[in-house]
C-alpha positions as CSV (number, residue, x, y, z in Angstrom):
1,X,92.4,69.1,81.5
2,X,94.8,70.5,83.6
3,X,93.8,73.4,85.6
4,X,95.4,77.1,84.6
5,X,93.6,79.1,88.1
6,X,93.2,78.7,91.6
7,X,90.6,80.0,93.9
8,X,92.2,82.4,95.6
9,X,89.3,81.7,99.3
10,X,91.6,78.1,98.7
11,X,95.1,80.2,98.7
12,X,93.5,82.3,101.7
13,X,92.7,79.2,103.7
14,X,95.7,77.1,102.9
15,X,97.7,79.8,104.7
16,X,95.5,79.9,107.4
17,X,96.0,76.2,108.5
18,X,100.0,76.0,107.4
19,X,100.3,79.5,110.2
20,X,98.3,77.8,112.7
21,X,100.3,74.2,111.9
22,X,103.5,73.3,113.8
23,X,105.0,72.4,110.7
24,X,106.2,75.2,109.1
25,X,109.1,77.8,110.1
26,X,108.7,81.3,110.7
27,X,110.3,82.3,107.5
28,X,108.0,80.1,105.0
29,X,105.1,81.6,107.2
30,X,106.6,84.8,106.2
31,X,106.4,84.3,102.9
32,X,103.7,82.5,102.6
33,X,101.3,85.7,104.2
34,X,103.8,88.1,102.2
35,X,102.8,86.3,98.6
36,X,99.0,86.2,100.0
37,X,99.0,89.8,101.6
38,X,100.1,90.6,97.5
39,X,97.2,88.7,96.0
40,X,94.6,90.0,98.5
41,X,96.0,93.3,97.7
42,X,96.0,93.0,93.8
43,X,92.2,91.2,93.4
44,X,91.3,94.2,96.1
45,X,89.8,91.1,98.6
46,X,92.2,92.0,101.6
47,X,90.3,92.1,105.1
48,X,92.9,92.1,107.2
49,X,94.3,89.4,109.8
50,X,94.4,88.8,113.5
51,X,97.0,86.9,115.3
52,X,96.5,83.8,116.4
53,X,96.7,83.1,120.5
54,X,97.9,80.6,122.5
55,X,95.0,78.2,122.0
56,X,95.0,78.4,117.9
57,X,98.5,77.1,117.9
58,X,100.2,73.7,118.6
59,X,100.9,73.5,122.2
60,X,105.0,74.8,122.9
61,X,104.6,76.7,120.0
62,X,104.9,80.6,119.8
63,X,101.4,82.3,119.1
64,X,101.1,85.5,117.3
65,X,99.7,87.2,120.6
66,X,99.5,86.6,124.4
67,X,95.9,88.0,125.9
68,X,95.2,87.6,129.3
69,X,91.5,89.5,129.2
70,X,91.7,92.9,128.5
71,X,95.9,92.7,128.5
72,X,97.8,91.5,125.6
73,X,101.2,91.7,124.9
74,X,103.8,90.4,121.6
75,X,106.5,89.7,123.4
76,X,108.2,86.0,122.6
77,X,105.4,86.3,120.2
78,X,105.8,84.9,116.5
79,X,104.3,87.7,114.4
80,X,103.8,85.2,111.2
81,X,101.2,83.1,113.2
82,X,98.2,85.2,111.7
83,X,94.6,84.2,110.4
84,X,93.7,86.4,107.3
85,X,90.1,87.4,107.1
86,X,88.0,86.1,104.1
87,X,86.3,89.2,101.9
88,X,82.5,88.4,102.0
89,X,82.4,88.3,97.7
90,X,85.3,85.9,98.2
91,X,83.0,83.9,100.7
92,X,80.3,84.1,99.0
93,X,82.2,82.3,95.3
94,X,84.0,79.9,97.8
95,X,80.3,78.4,99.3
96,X,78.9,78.7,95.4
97,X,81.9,76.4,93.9
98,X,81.6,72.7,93.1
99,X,83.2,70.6,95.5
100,X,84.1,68.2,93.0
101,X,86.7,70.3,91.3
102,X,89.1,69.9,94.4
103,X,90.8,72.6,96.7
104,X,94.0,74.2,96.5
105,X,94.8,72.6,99.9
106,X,94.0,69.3,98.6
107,X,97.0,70.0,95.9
108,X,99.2,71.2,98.5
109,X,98.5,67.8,100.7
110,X,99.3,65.4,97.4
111,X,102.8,67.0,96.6
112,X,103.7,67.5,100.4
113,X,102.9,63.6,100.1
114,X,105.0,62.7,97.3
115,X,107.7,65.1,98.7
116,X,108.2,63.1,101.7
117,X,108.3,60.3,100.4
């Protein structure tokens, strides 16, 4: 039976890996966190983010934040290379789930798969 809802913890960390991926551009980042942001918003599970440095992103790529210790600074930053925080309730119903009824990300792998080809 096809399914008609998605677990919103597998929205939360599909998003998570596509902003700290290399594949994506700025712009689908952007959307991608705006439509999230929305559903975090309207279920009343957002937590907030933090951007992601140098080290959570492919290497050349632009992180959301430079920190050197104590300093940090945006500038040449990306701002769309975040990593949203998971509500605990939303935690807690992502570890209870059964693994055998597959993840969102999972989805998102087979039709970037047939896309390309």
């Amino acid at each position: 039976m096809p399914r008609t809802t998605i677990d919103i913890s597998d929205l939360l960390e599909l998003i998570n890996r596509r902003n700290q991926a290399g594949t994506q551009t700025p712009a689908a980042r952007e959307a991608a966190n705006e439509l999230l942001e929305d559903v975090l918003h309207a279920t009343g599970n957002y937590e907030g983010f933090g951007y992601l440095n140098r080290g959570q992103v492919p290497s050349g790529a632009s992180p959301g934040i430079k920190m050197d210790g104590a300093e940090h600074s945006f500038a040449g930053c990306d701002e769309t290379r975040r990593n949203y925080f998971m509500a605990d309730r939303l935690r807690k119903v992502h570890r209870r789930r059964d693994p055998s009824a597959g993840s969102l990300g999972s989805i998102f792998q087979s039709m970037d798969a047939h896309r390309n080809g």
